[in-house]
C-alpha positions in Angstrom: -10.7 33.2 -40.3 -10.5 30.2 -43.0 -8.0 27.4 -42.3 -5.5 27.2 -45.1 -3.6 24.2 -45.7 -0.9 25.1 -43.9 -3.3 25.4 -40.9 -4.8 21.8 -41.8 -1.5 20.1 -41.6 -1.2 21.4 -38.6 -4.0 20.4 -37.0 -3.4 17.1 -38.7 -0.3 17.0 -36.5 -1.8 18.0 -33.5 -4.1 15.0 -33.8 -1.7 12.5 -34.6 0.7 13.4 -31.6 -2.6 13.7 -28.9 -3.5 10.2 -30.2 0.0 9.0 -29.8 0.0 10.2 -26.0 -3.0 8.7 -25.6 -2.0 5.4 -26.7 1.4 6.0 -24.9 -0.4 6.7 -21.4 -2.8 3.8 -21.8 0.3 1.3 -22.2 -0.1 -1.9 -19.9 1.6 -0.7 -16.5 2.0 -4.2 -15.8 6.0 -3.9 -17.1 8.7 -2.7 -15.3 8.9 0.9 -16.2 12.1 3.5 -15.2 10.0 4.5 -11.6 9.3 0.8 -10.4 11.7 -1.0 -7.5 12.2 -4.9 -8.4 9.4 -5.5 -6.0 6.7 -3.1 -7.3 4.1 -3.6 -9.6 1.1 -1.3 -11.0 -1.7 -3.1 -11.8 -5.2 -1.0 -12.9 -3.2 2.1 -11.8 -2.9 0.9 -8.2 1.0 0.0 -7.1 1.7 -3.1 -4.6 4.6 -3.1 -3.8 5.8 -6.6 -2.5 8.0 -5.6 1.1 5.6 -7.5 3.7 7.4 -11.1 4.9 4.6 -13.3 5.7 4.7 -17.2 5.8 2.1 -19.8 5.3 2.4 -23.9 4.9 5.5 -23.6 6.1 7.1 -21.0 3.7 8.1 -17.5 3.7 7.0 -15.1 0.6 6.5 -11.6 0.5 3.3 -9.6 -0.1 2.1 -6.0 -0.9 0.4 -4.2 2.6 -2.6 -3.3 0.3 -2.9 -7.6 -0.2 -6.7 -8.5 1.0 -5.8 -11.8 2.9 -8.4 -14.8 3.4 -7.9 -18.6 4.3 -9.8 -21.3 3.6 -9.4 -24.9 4.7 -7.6 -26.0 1.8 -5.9 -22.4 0.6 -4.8 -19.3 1.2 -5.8 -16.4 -0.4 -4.2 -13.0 -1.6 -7.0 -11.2 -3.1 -6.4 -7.4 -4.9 -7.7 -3.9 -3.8 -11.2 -3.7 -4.9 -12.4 -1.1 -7.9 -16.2 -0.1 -8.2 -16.6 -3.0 -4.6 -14.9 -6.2 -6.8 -11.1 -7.7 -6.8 -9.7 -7.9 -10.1 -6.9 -10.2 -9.4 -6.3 -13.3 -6.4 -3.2 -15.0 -5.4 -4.4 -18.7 -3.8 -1.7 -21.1 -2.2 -2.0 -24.8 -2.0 0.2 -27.0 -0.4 0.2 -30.5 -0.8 1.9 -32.9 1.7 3.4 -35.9 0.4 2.2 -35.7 -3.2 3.5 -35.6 -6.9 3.0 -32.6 -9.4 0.7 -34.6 -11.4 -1.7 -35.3 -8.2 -1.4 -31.4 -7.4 -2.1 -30.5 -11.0 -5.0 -32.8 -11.3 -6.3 -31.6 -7.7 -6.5 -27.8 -9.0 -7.5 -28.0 -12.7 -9.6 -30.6 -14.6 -8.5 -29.4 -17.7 -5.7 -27.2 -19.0 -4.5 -25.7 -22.4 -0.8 -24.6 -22.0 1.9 -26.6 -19.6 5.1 -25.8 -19.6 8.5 -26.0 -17.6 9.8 -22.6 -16.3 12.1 -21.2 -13.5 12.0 -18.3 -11.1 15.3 -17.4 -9.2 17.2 -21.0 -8.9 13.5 -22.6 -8.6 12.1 -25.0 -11.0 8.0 -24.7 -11.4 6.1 -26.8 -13.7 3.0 -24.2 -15.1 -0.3 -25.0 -16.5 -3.2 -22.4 -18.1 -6.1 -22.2 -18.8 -9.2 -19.9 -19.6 -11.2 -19.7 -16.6 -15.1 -20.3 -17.1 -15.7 -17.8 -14.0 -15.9 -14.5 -15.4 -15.4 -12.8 -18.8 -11.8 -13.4 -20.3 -10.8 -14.8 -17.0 -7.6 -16.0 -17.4 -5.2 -19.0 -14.8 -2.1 -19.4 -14.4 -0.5 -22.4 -11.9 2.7 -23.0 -11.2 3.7 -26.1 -9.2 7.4 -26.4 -6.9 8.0 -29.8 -5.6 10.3 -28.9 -2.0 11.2 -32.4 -0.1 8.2 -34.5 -0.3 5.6 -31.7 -0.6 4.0 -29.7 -3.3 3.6 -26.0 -3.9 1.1 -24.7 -6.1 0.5 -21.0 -6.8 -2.4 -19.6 -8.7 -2.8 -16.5 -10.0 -6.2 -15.4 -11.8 -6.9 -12.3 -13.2 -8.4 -10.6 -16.6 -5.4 -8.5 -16.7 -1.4 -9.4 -17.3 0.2 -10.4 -13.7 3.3 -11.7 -15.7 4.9 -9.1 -13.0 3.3 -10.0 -10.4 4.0 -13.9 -11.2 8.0 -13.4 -11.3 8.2 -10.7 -8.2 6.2 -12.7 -6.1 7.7 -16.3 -6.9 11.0 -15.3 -6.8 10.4 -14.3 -3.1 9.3 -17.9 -2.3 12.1 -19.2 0.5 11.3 -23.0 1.2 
């Protein structure tokens, strides 16, 4: 059987729509799509869904059950599920007693490339970036919440987009 030109445009077709589906299913899941609650996010295919209260330094937030938690003297640390035996994204909290943004900003970064002023909920946060030098396209992003006489920091460090993740979990902050 020969393939006419008919037959060619066809398959042409064909081609175009299977690459369009594959570039549709390998969209960043990151967003809010039409079968996420407000407190989900998928992230490298696996949802969290952030319905846990838990409290630290004196706050309450809310995490995902499938949140690997550590603490270390001077943080604590939400850490994602693991794929092929390493985390791909970490939540850390700092809290400084007593302090200024600037003295929490220099405590957690020696240099930065973006700052910025932003706002989750009624909160106001002052951000910083930068690239980290820890791993390959490593990315940082801090954001700072000065409540009474104490400072807040959040840091969340990934390769991936945690925009998401950023705005569900801060807005769940209750100082």
């Amino acid at each position: 059987m020969l393939i006419g030109d008919d037959m060619k445009k066809v398959l042409l077709i064909l081609v175009i729509l299977f690459s369009f589906v594959l570039v549709g299913c390998s969209k960043n899941n990151n967003k809010k799509g039409d079968n996420l609650k407000d407190d989900e996010v998928i992230l490298e295919g696996i949802k969290y869904k952030l319905d846990q209260d838990e409290t630290g330094y004196g706050i309450k937030y809310k995490i995902a059950s499938n949140f690997r938690k550590s603490e270390l003297v001077n943080a604590i640390n939400y850490f994602s599920e693991k794929i092929d035996g390493q985390s791909y994204f970490v939540i850390r909290i700092f809290h400084y007693k007593n302090k200024s943004i600037d003295y929490a900003i220099n405590d957690t970064t020696t240099s930065y490339d973006k700052k910025w002023e932003t706002k989750f909920g009624d909160l106001d946060y002052t951000a910083v970036h930068f690239v980290n030098p820890i791993g390959e396209n490593v990315e940082t992003n801090l954001y700072y919440h000065k409540s009474g006489k104490d400072v807040y920091a959040f840091c969340f460090t990934a390769s991936i987009d945690l925009s998401r993740l950023e705005e569900i979990f801060l807005k769940s902050i209750e100082y």
